[in-house]
C-alpha positions as YAML, in Angstrom:
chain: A
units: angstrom
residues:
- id: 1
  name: UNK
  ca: [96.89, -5.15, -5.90]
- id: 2
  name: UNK
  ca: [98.56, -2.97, -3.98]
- id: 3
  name: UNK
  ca: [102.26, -2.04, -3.46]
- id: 4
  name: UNK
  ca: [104.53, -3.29, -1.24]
- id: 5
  name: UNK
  ca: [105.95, 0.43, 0.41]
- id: 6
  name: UNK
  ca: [108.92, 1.08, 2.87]
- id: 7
  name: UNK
  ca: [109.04, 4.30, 5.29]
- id: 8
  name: UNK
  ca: [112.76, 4.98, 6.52]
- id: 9
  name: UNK
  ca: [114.12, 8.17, 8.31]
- id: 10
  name: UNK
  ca: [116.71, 9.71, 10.06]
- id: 11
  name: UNK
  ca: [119.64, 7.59, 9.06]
- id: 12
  name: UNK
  ca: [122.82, 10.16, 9.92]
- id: 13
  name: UNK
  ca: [125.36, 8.84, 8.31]
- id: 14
  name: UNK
  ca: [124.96, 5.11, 9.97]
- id: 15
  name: UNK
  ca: [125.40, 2.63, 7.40]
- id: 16
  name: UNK
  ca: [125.18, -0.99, 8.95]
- id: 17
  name: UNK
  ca: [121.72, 0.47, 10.23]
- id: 18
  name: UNK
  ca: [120.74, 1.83, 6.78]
- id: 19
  name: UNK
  ca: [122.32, -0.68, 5.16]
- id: 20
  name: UNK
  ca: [120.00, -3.45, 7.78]
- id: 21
  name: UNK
  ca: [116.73, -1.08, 7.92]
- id: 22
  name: UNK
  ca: [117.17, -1.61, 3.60]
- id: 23
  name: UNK
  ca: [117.38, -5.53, 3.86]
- id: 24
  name: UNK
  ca: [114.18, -5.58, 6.02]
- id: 25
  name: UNK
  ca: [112.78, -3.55, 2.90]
- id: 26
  name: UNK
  ca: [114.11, -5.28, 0.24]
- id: 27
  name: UNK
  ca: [110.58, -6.26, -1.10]
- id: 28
  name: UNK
  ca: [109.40, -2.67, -0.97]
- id: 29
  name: UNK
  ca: [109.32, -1.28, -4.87]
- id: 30
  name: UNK
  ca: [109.16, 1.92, -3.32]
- id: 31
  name: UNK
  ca: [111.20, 3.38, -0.18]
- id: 32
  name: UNK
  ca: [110.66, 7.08, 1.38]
- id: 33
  name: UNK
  ca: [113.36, 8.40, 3.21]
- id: 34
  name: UNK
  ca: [112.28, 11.20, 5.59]
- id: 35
  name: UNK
  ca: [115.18, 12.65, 5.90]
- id: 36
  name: UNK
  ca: [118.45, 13.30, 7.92]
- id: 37
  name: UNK
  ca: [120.22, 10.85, 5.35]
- id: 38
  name: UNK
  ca: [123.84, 11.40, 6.10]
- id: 39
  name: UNK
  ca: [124.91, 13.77, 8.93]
- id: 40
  name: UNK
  ca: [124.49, 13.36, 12.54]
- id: 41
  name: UNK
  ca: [124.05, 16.53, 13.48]
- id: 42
  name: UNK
  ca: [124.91, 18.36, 16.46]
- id: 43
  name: UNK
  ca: [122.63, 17.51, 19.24]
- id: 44
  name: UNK
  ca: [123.51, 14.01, 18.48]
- id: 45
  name: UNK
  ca: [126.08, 11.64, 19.42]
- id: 46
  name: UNK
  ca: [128.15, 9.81, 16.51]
- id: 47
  name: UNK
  ca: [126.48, 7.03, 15.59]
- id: 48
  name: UNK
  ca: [128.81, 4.00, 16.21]
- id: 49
  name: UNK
  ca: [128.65, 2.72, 12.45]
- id: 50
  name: UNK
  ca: [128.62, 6.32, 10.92]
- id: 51
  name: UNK
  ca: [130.33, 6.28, 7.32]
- id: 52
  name: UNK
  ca: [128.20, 9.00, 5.39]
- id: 53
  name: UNK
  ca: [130.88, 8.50, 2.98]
- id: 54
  name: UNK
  ca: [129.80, 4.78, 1.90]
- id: 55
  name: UNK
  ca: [126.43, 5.24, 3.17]
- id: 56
  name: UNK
  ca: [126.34, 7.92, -0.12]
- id: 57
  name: UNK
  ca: [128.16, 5.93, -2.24]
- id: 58
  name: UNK
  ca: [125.38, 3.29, -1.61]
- id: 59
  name: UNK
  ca: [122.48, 4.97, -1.58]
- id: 60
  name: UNK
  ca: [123.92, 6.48, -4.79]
- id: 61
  name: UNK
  ca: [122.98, 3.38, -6.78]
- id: 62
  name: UNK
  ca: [119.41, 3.15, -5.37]
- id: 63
  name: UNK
  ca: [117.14, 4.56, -7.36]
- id: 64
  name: UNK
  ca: [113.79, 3.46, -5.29]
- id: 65
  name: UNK
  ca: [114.11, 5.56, -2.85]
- id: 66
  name: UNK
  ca: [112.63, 9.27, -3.17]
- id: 67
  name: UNK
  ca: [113.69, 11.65, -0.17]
- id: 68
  name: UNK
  ca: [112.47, 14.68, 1.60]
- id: 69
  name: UNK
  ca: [114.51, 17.01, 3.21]
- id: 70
  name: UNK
  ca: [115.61, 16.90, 7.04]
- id: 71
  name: UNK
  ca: [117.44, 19.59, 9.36]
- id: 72
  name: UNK
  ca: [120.35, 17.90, 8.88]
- id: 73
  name: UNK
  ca: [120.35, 17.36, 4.88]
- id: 74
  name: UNK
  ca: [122.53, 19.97, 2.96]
- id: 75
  name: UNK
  ca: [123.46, 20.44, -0.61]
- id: 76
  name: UNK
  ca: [126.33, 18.56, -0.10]
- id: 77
  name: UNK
  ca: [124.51, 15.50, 0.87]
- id: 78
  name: UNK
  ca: [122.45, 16.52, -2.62]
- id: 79
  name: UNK
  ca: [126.00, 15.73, -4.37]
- id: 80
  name: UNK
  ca: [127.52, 13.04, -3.09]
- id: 81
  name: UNK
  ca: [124.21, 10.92, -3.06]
- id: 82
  name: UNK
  ca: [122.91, 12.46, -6.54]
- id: 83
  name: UNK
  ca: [119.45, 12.67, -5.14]
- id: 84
  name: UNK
  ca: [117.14, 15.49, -5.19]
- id: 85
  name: UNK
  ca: [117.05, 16.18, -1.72]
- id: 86
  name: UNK
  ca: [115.10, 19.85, -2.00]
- id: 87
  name: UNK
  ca: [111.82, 19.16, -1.20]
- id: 88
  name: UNK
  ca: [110.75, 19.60, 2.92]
- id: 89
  name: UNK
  ca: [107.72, 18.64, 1.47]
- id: 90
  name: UNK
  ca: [106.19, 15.87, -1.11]
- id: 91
  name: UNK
  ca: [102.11, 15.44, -1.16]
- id: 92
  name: UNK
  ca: [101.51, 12.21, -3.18]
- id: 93
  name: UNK
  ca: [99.31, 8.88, -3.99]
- id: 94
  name: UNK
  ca: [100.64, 6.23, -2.25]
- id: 95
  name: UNK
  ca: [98.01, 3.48, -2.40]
- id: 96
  name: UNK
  ca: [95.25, 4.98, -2.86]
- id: 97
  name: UNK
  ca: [95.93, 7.65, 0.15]
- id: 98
  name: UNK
  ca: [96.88, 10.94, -0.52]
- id: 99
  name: UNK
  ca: [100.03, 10.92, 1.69]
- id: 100
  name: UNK
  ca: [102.38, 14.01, 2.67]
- id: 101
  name: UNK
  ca: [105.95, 13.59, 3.34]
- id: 102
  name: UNK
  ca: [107.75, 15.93, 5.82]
- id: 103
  name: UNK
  ca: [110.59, 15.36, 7.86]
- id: 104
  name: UNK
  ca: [108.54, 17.40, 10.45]
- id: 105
  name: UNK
  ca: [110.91, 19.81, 12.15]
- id: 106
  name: UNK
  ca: [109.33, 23.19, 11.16]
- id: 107
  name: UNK
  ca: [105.64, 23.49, 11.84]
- id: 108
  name: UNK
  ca: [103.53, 21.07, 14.72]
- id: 109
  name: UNK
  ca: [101.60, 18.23, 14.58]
- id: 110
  name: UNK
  ca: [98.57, 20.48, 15.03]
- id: 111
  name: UNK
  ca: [99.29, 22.44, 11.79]
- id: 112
  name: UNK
  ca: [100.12, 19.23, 10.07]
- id: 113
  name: UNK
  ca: [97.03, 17.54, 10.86]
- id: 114
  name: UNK
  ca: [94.60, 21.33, 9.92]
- id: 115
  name: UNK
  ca: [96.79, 21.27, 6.59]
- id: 116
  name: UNK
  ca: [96.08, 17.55, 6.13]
- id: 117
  name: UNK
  ca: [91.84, 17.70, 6.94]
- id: 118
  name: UNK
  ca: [91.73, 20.93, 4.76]
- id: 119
  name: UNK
  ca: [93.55, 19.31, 1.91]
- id: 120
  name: UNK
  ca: [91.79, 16.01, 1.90]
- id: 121
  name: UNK
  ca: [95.22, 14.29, 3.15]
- id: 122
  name: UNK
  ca: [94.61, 11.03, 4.62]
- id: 123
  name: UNK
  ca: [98.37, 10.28, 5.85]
- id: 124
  name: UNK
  ca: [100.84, 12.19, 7.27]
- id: 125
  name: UNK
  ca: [104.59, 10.36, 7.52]
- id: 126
  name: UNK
  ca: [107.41, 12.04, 9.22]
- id: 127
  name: UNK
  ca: [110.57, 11.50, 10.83]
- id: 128
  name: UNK
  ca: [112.92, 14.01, 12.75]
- id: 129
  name: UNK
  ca: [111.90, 12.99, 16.32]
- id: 130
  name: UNK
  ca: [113.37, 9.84, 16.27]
- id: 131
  name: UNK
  ca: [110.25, 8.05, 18.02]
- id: 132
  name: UNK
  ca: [108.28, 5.42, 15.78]
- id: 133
  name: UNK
  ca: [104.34, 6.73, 15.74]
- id: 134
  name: UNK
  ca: [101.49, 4.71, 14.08]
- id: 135
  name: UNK
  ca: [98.01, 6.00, 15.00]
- id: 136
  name: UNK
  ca: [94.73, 7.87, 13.83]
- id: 137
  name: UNK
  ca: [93.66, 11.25, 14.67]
- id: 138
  name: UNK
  ca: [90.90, 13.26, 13.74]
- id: 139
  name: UNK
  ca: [90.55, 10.11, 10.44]
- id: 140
  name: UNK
  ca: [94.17, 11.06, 9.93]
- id: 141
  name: UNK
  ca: [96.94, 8.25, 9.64]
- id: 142
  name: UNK
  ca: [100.02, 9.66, 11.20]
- id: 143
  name: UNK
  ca: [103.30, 7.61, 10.33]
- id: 144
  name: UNK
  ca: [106.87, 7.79, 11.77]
- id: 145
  name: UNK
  ca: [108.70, 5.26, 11.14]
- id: 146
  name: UNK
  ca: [111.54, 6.53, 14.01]
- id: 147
  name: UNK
  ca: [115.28, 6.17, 13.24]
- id: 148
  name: UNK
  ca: [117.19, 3.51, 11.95]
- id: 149
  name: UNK
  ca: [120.69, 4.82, 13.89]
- id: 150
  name: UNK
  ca: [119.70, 7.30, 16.68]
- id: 151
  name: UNK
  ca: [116.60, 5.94, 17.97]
- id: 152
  name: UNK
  ca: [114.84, 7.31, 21.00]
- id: 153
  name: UNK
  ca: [112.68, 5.11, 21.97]
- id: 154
  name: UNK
  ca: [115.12, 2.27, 22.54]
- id: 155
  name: UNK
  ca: [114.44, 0.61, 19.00]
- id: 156
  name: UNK
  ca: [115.76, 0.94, 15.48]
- id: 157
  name: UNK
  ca: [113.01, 0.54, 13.09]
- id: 158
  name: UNK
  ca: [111.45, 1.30, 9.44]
- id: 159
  name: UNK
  ca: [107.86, 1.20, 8.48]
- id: 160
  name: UNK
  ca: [105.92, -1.02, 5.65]
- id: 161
  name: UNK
  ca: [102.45, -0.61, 3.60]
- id: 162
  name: UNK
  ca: [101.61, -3.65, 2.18]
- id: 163
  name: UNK
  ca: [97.68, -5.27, 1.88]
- id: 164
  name: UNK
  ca: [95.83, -2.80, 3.47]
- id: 165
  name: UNK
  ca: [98.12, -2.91, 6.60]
- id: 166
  name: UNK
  ca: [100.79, -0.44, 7.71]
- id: 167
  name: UNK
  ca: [103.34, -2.13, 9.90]
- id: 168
  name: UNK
  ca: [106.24, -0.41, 12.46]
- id: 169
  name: UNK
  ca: [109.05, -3.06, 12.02]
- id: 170
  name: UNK
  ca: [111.86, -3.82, 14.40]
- id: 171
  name: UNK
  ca: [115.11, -4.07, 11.83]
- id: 172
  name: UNK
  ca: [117.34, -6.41, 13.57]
- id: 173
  name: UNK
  ca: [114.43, -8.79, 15.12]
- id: 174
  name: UNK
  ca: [111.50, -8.00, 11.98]
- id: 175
  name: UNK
  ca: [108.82, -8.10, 14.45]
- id: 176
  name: UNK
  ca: [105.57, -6.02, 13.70]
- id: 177
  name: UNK
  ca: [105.74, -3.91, 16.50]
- id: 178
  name: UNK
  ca: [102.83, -2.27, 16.16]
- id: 179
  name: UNK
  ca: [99.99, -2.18, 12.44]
- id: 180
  name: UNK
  ca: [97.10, -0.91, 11.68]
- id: 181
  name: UNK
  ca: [94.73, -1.10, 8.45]
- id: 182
  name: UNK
  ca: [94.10, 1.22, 6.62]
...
């Protein structure tokens, strides 16, 4: 059987969000965080909720969620959380696909996707634009789960692999927005 698996990203600091995105993944043994955990950044406005202070505090005594690194993350955020938050980059089996992490902000989509086909990568999650994607290209999954605090598309939301299915999830309503198999 496969694992029950929650996609989160670009979180900036807000915790009832985070802290809301988290409850919709409670079942979820594992959680990736695509990064920009706990600062807003500058071409953002502050989030309404935005306590990167507790947020780090709390996410401090997770320890199923593994984290790649955004444009916002900084060693700091590496301190106060305790997390390894080094890697831009994480290529790993996640039920049965061989999945790469990457907040997303440094190469395109294109060059994702060629690096994906010529490394037998068969999903691609992301964050950093703040728009939820779930689609195929070129037998490619690509995954964004959009933002939890700052989205901009209109709705906060968090992602889910669970029995063959990979769901976008509204966090306040928990509607399946959009899924596809897989």
């Amino acid at each position: 059987m496969r694992k029950k698996i929650g996609f989160i990203s670009d979180t900036h600091g807000g915790i009832d969000e985070t802290l809301r995105a988290l409850e919709v993944l409670k079942d979820c043994e594992t959680i990736y965080h695509l990064g920009d955990v706990l600062y807003h950044g500058p071409r953002n406005a502050l989030p309404v909720d935005y306590n990167p202070k507790d947020l780090a505090a709390y996410l401090k005594e997770r320890d199923n969620i593994i984290y790649v690194r955004g444009n916002c993350d900084s060693d700091v955020d590496q301190m106060v959380t305790d997390k390894d938050l080094t890697n831009k980059m994480r290529v790993l089996d996640i039920n049965g696909l061989k999945t790469m992490l990457i907040h997303g902000y440094e190469e395109t989509e294109f060059a994702r996707l060629e690096y994906a086909k010529d490394s037998g990568i068969k999903m691609i999650v992301t964050g950093h634009t703040h728009i939820k994607v779930l689609d195929v290209k070129d037998g490619v999954i690509l995954l964004n789960p959009g933002s939890t605090t700052i989205p901009k598309d209109g709705i906060a939301s968090v992602a889910m692999m669970d029995d063959k299915k990979i769901k976008l999830i509204n966090i306040y309503t928990e509607e399946v927005l959009k899924e596809i198999e897989y």
